[in-house]
C-alpha positions in Angstrom: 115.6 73.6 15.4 117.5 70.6 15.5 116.1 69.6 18.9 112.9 69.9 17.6 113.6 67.5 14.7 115.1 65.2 17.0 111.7 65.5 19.2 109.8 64.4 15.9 112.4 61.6 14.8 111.8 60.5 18.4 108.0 60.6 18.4 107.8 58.6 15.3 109.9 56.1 16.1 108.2 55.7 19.7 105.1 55.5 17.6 106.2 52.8 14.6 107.6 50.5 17.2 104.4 50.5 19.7 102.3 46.7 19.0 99.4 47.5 17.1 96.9 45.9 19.7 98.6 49.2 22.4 95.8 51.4 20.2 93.1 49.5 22.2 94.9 49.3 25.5 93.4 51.5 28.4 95.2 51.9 32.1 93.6 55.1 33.4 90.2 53.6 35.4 90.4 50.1 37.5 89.0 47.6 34.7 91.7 48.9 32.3 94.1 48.3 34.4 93.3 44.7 35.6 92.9 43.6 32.0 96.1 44.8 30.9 97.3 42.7 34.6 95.3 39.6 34.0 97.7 39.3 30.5 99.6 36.1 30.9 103.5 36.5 31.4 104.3 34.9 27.9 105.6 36.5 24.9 101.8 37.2 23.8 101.3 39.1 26.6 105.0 40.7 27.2 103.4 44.0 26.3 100.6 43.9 28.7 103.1 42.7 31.3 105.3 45.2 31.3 102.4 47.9 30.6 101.0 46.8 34.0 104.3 46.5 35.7 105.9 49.7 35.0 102.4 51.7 35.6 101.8 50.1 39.1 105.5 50.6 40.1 104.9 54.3 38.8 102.4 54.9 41.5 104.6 53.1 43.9 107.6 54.9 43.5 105.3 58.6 43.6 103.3 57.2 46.6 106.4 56.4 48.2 108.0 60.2 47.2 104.9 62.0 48.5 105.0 59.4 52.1 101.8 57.9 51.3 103.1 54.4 50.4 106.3 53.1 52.7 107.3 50.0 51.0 110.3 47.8 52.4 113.2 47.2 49.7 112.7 43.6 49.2 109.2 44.3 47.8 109.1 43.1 44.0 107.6 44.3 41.0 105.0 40.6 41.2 104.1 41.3 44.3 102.5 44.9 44.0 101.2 43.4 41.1 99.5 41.3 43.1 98.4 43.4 45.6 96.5 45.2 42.9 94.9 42.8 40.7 93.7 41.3 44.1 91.8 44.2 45.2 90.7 45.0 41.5 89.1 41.5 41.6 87.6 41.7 45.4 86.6 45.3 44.4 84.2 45.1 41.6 82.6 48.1 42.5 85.4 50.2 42.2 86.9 49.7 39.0 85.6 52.5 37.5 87.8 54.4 39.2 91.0 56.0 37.9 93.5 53.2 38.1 96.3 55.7 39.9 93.7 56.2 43.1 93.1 52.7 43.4 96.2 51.6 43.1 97.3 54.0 45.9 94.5 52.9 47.9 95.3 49.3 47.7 99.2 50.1 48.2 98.8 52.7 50.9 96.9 49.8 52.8 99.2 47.0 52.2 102.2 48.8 52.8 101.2 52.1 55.4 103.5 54.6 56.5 104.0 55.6 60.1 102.1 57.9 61.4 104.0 61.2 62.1 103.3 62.6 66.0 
């Protein structure tokens, strides 16, 4: 029972300390995603930023798990940003999409793996 409390203490918490303008935010198709990405990195946008940051190193880091993404370590967090918003932007088209595809797609391709014989 006390778990469960703590759960709910937890969840309430998480919830009263999430910005206000997180209700509207939306990462799960392509234009979602590059919104939240096109945030500048000031303090206005510190939310966004890290939002975008920690979702797109998300896919990364299970792309890379499942051998579907082979990064090398010096990659940074900017720079698979950049690979995404980049392709959201040249990819118009696409953005309706669920953001987790695309950003495999787009990671996948900058950063293959080798192909196993």
């Amino acid at each position: 029972m006390a778990i469960l409390r703590l759960s709910w203490l937890a969840a309430l918490a998480l919830t009263s300390a999430t910005p206000s303008s997180a209700v509207a935010l939306d990462v799960q198709h392509g234009n979602g995603l590059l919104d939240v990405c096109s945030k500048e990195d000031d303090r206005s946008g510190a939310f966004e930023t890290g939002l975008c940051l920690g979702y797109i190193a998300g896919v990364l880091d299970l792309g890379n798990h499942l051998t579907l993404i082979c990064y090398p370590p010096s990659v940074t967090n900017g720079q698979i940003r950049d690979i995404v918003v980049s392709n959201l932007r040249a990819h118009p088209e696409e953005r309706h999409v669920a953001s987790d595809l695309l950003a495999v797609k787009y990671l996948s391709s900058a950063f293959p793996c080798p192909v196993k014989k």
